[in-house]
C-alpha positions, -999 to +999 in steps of 0.1 A: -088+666-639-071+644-612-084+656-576-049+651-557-051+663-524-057+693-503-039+692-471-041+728-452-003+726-447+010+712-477+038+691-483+052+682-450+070+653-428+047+664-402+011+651-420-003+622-431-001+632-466-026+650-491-063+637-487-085+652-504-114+650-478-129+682-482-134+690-518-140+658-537-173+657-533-178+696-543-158+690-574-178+663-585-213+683-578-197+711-597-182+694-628-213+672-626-237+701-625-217+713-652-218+689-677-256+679-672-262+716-682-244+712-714-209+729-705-182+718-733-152+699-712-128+728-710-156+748-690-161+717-667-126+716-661-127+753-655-156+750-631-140+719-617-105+734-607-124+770-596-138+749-569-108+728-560-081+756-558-088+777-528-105+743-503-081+728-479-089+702-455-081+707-414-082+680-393-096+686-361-095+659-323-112+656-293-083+633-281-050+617-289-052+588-315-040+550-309-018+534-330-030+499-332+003+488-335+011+509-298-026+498-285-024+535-265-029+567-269-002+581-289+002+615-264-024+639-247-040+668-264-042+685-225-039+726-231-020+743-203-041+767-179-027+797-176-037+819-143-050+858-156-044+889-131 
């Protein structure tokens, strides 16, 4: 099993690309854990991709990333305030 990526939005030209930051680590405990109890391959495989399937990764910013390249923030993350009645 090849761990590929797990990007929340999928395949876009608005992302970075596939990762894989979130669930690389639980598929390895869980084909690990797995195998050590004496699961044949197919069932670690099984386990493995029962894991991997439904985790996506979200990234998540406090502020706007620099480029080093640019040396600046890249934008502003500001949210508009909007007044209530």
């Amino acid at each position: 099993m090849i761990d590929a990526g797990d990007l929340a939005p999928g395949e876009s030209t608005h992302n970075a690309g596939c990762r894989g930051l979130a669930r690389t680590i639980l598929v390895h405990k869980i084909a690990g854990a797995s195998a050590k109890a004496g699961a044949d391959l197919a069932t670690v495989d099984a386990n493995a991709r029962s894991v991997a399937d439904p985790v996506r990764t979200t990234g998540v910013a406090f502020s706007a990333s620099t480029v080093p390249a640019a040396g600046q923030p890249g934008g502003s993350l500001a949210m508009p305030v909007t007044p209530t009645a």
